[in-house]
N, C-alpha and C positions, 0 to 999 in steps of 0.2 A: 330859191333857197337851196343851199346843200348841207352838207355835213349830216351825221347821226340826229337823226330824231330823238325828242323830249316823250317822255312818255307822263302825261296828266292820268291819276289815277282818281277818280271820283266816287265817292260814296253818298255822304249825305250833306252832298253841297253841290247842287243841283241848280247850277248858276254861273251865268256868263261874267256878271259885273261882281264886284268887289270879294274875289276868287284867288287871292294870290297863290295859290300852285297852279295856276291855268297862267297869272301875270308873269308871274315868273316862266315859264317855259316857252311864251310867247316871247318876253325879252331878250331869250337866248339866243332869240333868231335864230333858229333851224324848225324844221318840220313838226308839225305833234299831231300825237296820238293822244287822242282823248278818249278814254277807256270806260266805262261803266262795268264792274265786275258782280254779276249776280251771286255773292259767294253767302252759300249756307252750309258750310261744310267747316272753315277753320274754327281753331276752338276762339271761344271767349265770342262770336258771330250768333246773335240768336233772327231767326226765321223767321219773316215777317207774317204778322195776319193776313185773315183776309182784307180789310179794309184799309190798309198798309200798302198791301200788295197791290187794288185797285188803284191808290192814287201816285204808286210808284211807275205803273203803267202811262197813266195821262202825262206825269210829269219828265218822263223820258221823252215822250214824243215831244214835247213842247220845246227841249233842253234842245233834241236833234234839231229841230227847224232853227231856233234861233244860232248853232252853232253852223249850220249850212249858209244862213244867211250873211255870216262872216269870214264865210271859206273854208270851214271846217267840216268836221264832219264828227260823230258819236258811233264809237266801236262798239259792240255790244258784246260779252265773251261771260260764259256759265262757269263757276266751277272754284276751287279751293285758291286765295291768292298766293300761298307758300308756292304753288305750282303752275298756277295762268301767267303771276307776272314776270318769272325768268324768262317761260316760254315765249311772251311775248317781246319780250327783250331780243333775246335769239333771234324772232322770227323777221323784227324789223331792223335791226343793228342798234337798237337806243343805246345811250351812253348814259341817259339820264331820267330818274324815277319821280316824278314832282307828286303830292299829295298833302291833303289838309287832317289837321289832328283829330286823330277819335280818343275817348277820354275813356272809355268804360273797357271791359278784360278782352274785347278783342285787340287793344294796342299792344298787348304782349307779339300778338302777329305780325304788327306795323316792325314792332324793335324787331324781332328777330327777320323780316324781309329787309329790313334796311342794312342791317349787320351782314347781309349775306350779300346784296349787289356792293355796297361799300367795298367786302372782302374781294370783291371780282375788279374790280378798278376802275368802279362806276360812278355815278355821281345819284345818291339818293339823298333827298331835301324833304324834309315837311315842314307845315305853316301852321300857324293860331289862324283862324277860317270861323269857329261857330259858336264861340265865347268870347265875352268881351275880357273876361279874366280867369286868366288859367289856372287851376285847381292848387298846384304846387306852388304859385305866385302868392295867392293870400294865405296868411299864417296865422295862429297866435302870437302873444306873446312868447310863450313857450318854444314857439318853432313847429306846434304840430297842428291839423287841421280843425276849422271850426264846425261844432255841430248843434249851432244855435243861430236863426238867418240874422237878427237885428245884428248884434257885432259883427259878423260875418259882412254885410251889406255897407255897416259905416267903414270895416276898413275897405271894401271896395271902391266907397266913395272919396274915401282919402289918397286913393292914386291917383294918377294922370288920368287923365280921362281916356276915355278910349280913342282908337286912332279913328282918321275919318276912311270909308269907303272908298277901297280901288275903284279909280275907271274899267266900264267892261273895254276888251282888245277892240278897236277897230276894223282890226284885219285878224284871221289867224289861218295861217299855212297849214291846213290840215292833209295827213294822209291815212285812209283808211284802210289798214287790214282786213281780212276777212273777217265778220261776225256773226251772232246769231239777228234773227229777225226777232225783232218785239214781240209779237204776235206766238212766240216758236216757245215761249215765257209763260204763256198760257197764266195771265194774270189777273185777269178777269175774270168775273164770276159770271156762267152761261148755264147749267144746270141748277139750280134755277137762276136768275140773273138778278140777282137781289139789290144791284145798286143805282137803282131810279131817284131813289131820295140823296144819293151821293150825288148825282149829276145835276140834280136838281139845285142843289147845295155851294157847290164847289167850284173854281175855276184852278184847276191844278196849274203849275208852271211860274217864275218868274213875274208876268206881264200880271197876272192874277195875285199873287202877292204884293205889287209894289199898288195895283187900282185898290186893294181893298185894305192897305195902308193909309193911301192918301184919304179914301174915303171916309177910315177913322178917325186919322188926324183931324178933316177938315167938319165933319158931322158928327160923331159920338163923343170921341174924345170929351167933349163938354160935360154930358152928361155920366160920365165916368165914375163919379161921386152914385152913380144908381146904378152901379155894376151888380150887384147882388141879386136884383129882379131878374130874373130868366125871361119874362114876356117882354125884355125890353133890348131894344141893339144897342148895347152900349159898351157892349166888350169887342177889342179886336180882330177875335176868331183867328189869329194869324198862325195858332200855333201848330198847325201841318205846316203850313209855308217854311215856320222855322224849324220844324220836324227834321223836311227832306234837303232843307240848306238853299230852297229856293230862293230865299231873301234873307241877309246876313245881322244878325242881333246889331253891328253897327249901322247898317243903314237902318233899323228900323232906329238905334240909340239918336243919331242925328237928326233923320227928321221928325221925331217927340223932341229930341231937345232945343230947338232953331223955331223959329217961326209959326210961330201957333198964336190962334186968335187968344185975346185973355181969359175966355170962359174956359178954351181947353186949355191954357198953361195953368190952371187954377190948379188941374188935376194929372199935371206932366209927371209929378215926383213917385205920386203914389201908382201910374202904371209904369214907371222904369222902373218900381222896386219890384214888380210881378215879374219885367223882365229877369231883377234880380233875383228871386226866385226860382228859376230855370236855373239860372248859374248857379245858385247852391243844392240844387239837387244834382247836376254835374259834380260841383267839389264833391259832395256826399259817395257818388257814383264812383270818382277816381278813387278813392281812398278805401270805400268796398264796395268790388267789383261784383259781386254776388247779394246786389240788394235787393232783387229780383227773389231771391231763393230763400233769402236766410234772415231773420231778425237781426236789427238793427241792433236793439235792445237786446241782451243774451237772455234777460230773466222772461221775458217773453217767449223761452223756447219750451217753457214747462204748463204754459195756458192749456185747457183742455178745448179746442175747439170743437166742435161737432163736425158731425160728416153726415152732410144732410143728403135726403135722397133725390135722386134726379129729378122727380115732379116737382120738389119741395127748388130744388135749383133754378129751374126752369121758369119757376112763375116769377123770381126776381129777376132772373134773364128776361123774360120777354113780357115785361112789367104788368103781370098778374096777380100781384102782392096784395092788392087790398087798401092799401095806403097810397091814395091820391098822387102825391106829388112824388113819390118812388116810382110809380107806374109811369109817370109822365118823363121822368127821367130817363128811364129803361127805353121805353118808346119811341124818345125823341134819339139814343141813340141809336138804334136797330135801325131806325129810317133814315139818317144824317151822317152817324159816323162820329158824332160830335155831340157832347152833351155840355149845358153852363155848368162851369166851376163851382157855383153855390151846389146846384144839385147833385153833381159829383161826388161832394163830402156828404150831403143826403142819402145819396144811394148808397156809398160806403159805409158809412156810419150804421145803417140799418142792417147789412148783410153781417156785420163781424160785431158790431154790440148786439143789435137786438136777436136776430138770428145765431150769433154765437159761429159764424163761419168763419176761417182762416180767408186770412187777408189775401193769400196768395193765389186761392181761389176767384175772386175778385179781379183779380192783376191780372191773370191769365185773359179771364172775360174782356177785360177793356184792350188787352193789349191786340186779340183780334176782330175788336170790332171797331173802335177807335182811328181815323185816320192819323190823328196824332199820336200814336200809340209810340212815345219816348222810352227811350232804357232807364234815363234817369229821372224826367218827372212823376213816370207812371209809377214806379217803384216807388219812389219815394213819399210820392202824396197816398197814392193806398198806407203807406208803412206808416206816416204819420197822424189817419183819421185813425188809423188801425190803435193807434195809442205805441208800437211798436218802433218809432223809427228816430230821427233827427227831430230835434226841437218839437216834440210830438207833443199832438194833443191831448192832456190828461188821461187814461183811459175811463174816468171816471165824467168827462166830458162826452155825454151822449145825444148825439143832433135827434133833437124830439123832431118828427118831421110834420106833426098838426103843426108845432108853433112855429117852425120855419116857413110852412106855408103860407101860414095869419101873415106875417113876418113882411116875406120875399115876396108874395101872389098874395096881395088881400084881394083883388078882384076875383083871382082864380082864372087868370085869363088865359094863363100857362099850363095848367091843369085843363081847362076843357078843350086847348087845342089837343092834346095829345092823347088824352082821356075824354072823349066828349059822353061814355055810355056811363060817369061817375052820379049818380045819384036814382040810377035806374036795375032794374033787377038784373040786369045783363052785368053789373061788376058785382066781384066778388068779393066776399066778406075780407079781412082784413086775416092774413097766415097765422098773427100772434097779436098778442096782447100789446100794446106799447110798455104799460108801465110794468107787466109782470116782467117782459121778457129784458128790460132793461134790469131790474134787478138781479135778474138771474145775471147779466151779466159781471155786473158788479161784486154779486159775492163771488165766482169765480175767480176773479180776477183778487180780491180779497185772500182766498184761499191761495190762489199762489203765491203771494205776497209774507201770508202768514207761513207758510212751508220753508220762504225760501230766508225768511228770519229767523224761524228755528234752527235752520241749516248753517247760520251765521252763527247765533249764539252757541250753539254745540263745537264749532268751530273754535269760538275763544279761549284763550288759555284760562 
């Protein structure tokens, strides 16, 4: 091959197959560079966890191997992209910048990198890659965005359907510049080395994502209708895979949507509306960028949370709370990285109702321990147990967490994997009351309510 090199610029699409800024620069026939940029410097970029950072490490290595195995190769380069990827331009002669869409306030970065090779007389492209539908594409009526999922979901269902899945390159002409070494990343934890239960857990990379697809497909999928039980495998765990863009929302949309036995097509609809899901915390994400930071809600900005102290922190951090199936929660994620979705809103719902803690407290928690730790689900699903966010749940809706256990664990089978010392003097009593501290929540929430009425009527003419 000759001519100017393509330069692939890769973030959080960690994948060979159905990759179009990788399709496209292969098509171009000439050389490419496929780039991995570790950037925690530009704005609107937030810095991954630990547990983030763990399975970002596994799944690089896995990306370099399978792009070696196609003649490629995975450039590794530290540092701010306003300034690695001119340089790297310069350094190789590229004419041309290929990359896939990010939705949340580092795209301000995307526009103004593209505006500036463009202005040089270059050629910069970016792709729809990690949504099945792009935030600015579904509307209102009105024209502006929705922030409630059911309409939001039927108009998505009223488009085309999504495209099907690029073939991955057969070939690609890689050339590698000089990079850093993985390892130089220092992304794994070794003082102390706390992720044995990640490994134990996990199969980072592409080939890992697409077996523990089929696997769902061909065996849970069925029992899907019993998602809500955490003792049981019935959910697809997929969501690091589509975290780090190992495996692309439409190949997982095609293979749920195509050929499934009839026990799992029974239950097809109801998990591509999880998938939908994702996507409206995305819409939610483009439209405010700072959902991480800031209420959803603005009447929400005058709640008085508490500012509990570190021990008092600590024992919901490291599931010493007292309350069974919160402890089991906590636990299973400190050791996994991953906690079920019912428990999720369990253990939220306990720290910002019962405990009276800010959400964002919370957010921060999951988002370094979390291997999925998303800019747009995490935010957004804390912001909506939280009672503060999109289509949120009442705040007056408090997950009693006995009767979600009766509920979701009637055997308890879930609770004594995680908790097995629960009914011996070695756990500890319970931080709070359930039903006092849930009230307390509620007139709080009351009192701002009635403050910010007054505020209104004094207001009227």
């Amino acid at each position: 091959m000759s001519g100017a090199p393509s330069i692939v610029w890769l973030r959080d699409d960690l994948r060979v197959a159905d990759n179009p800024a990788l399709a496209a620069a292969v098509e171009r026939g000439r050389p490419v560079v496929v780039l991995y940029l570790l950037d925690e410097e530009s704005a609107g970029v937030r810095p991954l966890g630990g547990a983030s950072r763990w399975w970002l490490h596994h799944s690089l290595e896995r990306l370099g191997e399978e792009l070696a195995g196609l003649g490629g190769a995975l450039t590794l380069r530290r540092g701010a992209a306003e300034r690695s990827i001119p340089s790297l331009i310069e350094e190789t002669g590229a004419d041309a910048v290929y990359w896939n869409r990010r939705y949340g306030a580092a795209r301000q970065t995307d526009a103004a990198l593209k505006s500036r090779v463009i202005d040089d007389g270059l050629e910069a492209t970016s792709f729809q890659a990690s949504l099945l539908f792009e935030p600015w594409t579904i509307t209102t009526g009105a024209g502006g965005p929705y922030g409630v999922f059911t309409p939001y979901w039927k108009a998505c269902m009223n488009r085309a359907e999504p495209r099907e899945p690029l073939p991955a390159p057969t070939r690609i002409e890689g050339i590698a510049p000089g990079g850093d070494a993985l390892a130089d990343w220092t992304l794994l934890p070794t003082r102390p080395d706390w992720a044995e239960g990640l490994r134990e857990t996990w199969t980072p990379g592409s080939a890992g994502a697409h077996d523990r697809l089929e696997e769902f497909a061909e065996e849970m999928l069925a029992d899907y209708h019993r998602r809500d039980e955490p003792d049981l495998r019935a959910t697809s765990m997929l969501s690091p895979h589509l975290r780090f863009g190992e495996i692309s929302p439409f190949e997982v949309w095609h293979r749920i949507r195509y050929g499934l036995s009839a026990a799992a097509a029974k239950n097809r609809d109801k998990f591509l509306s999880e998938i939908g899901w994702r996507e409206f915390s995305y819409h939610i994400l483009f439209h405010h960028p700072d959902l991480a930071t800031r209420n959803y809600r603005a009447d929400f900005d005058a709640f008085p949370w508490t500012t509990p102290e570190d021990a008092e922190l600590d024992r919901w951090r490291r599931g010493r709370t007292g309350i069974p199936i919160v402890d089991a929660g906590m636990r299973q994620l400190w050791r996994t990285g991953w906690m079920h979705n019912r428990v999720r809103m369990i253990t939220a719902s306990f720290l910002t109702k019962n405990l009276q803690v800010d959400w964002r407290t919370g957010e921060e928690w999951f988002w370094d321990t979390l291997v999925d730790a998303d800019e747009a689900s995490n935010a957004a699903s804390w912001q909506w147990v939280a009672g503060s966010g999109a289509d949120a749940a009442p705040y007056f809706r408090v997950f009693n967490p006995e009767l979600q256990a009766k509920k979701f664990d009637p055997r308890g089978e879930y609770v004594h994997r995680w908790v097995p010392e629960v009914g011996t003097d070695e756990y500890p009593e319970p931080m709070v009351d359930l039903r006092e501290s849930r009230q307390a929540a509620l007139d709080a929430y009351e009192a701002v309510s009635a403050a910010r009425s007054s505020r209104r009527a004094a207001r009227s003419p």
